[in-house]
N, C-alpha and C positions, 0 to 999 in steps of 0.2 A: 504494500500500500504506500501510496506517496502523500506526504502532506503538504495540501497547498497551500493554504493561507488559515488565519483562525478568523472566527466570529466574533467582537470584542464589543461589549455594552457598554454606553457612555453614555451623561445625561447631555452633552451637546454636544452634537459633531462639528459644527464650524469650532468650539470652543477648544474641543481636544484636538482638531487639526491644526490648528493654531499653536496651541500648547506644545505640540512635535515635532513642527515645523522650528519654534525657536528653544525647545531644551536640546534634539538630536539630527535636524534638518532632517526633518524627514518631511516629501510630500506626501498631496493626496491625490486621489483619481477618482474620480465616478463614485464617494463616499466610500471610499479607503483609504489607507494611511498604505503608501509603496515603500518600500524597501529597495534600498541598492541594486538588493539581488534578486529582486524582483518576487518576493515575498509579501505578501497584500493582507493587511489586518482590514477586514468590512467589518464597517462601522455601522453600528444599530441603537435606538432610542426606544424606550428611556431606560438606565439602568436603576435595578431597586436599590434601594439602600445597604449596608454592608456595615456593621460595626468596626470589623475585623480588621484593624491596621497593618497588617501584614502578610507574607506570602501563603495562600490555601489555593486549591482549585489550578486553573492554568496560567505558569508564569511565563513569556514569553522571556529567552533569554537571547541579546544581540552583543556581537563584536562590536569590539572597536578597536582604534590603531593607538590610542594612547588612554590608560585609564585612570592613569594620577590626571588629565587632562580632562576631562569627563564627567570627575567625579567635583572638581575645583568647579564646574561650571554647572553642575545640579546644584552642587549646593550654593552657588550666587545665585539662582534662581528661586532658591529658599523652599526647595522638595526635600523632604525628609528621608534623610540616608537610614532603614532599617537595619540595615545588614552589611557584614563587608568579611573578606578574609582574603589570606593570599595560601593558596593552596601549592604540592607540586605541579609547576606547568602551569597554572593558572590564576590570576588575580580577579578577584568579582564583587561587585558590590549591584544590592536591592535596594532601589528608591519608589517613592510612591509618586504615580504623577497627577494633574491637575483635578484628576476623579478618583484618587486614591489607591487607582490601580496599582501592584507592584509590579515593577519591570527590571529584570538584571541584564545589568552590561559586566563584558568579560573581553578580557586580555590575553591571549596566550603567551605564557613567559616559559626561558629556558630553565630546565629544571634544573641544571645544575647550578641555578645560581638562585636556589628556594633559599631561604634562612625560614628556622623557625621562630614564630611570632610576629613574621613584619606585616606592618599596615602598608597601605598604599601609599604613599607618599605625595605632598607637596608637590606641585609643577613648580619648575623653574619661576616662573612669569605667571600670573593671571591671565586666564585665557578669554580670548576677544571673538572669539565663534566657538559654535556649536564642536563636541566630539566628532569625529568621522568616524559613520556606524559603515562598517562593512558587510553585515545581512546577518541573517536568524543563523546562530548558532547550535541551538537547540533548545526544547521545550523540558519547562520542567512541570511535574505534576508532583503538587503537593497534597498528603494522605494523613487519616488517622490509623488507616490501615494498610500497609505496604503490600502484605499477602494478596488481601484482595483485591489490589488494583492493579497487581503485577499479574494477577489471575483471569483479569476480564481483561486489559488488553494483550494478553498472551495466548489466552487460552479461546478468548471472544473473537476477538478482532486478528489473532493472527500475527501480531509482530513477534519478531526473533528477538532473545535475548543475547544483551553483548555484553559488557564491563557489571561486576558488578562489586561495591566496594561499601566499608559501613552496612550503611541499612538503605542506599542511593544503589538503586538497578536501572540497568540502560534496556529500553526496548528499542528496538531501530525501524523504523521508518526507511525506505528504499531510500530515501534522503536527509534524511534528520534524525536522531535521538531523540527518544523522550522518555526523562530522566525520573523515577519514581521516586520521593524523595519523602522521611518524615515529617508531619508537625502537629502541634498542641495545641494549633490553634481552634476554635469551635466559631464557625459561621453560623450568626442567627438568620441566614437568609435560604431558603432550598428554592425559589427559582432563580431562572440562569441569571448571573452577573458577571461570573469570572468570565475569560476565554475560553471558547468551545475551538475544539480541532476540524479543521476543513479537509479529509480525505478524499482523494480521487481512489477507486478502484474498478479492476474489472468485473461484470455482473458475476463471473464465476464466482471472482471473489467474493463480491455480496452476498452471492447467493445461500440463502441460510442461517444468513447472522439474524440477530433478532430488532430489528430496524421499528420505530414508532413511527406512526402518520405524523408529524408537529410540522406545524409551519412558522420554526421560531423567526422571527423579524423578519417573515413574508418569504425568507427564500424557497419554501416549499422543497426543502430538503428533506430525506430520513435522517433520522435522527436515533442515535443510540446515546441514554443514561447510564454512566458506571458507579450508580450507587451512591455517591456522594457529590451532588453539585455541580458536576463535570460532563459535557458533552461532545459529542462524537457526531459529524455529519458528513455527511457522503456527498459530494459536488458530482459525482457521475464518473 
């Protein structure tokens, strides 16, 4: 299965393309936010409310070429950095954007120059434009329950399993990772808010998954529920 673009709830779309446009330069097209790499988050109104300050459900996770750079220019735009670490190979930090949504930007760094502990660091300079996002790195899906979400898209939907480290399992997508990841956090919301996953497949493939009639935000897609929050819809 390939993933094309995700389904993303916002309470105004001129407002959050806006918001895109000047935290990560990103445009829009025909009521989506484009990607680089040619990656399309559709945009849909109105999103419910959400208590939950931080990553649950589907987080969209994007490159970029400098993230001490990135990270210095969310936070002058005064979005709330939740999360941050620098991993082996990798640096990443989760901010929330102008709807609260979280969204992680990441860096690939060489591993052999990890130190344990280090934060991201200070840019030289204050930066004067937007990060340069290089396209969807991968999706993360965050769970109360690992088992069972590693269960319905593995055993549902049919992704192959790749990496798997801690309590963070990789499902692979013919093009993307999507990264199964813990949290504690508790959503008082169960209709859609978070990001739903846009899959293309062929009908063989479909054929036989357990697909709902919905026509969430009019696109007259099937739609599959994994149980917690998170949607699944088939572009054809």
């Amino acid at each position: 299965m390939h993933l094309t673009s995700l389904l993303w709830w916002v309470n105004d779309t001129e407002q959050i393309s806006a918001f895109y446009q000047e935290a990560l330069g990103i445009g829009s097209d025909e009521g989506a936010l484009l990607l680089p790499d040619g990656f399309r988050w559709h945009l849909c109104t109105p999103r419910p409310p959400c208590r939950a300050r931080g990553p649950h459900g589907i987080v969209p996770v994007l490159e970029v070429k400098d993230i001490a750079q990135a990270k210095a220019w969310i936070k002058r735009l005064k979005r709330p950095v939740v999360f941050e670490e620098i991993v082996p190979g990798l640096a990443r930090f989760i901010f929330l954007d102008s709807d609260g949504h979280p969204v992680e930007l990441v860096q690939p760094l060489n591993v052999e120059t990890w130190e344990r502990g280090a934060r991201i660091p200070e840019p030289p300079s204050p930066p004067s434009a937007p990060p340069h996002v290089v396209g969807m790195f991968e999706v993360s899906l965050y769970t109360r329950d690992v088992s069972a979400s590693v269960r319905f898209y593995r055993d549902v939907l049919g992704l192959e399993t790749g990496v798997a480290y801690f309590a963070h399992i990789h499902l692979l997508f013919d093009n993307l990772p999507l990264v199964i990841r813990p949290t504690w956090r508790r959503c008082d919301q169960s209709r859609p808010h978070t990001p739903a996953l846009v899959v293309a497949c062929s009908p063989d493939e479909g054929r036989g998954l357990p697909w709902e009639d919905r026509s969430l935000c009019g696109q007259g897609w099937p739609a599959l529920f994994d149980g917690e929050h998170t949607w699944v819809l088939c572009a054809g």
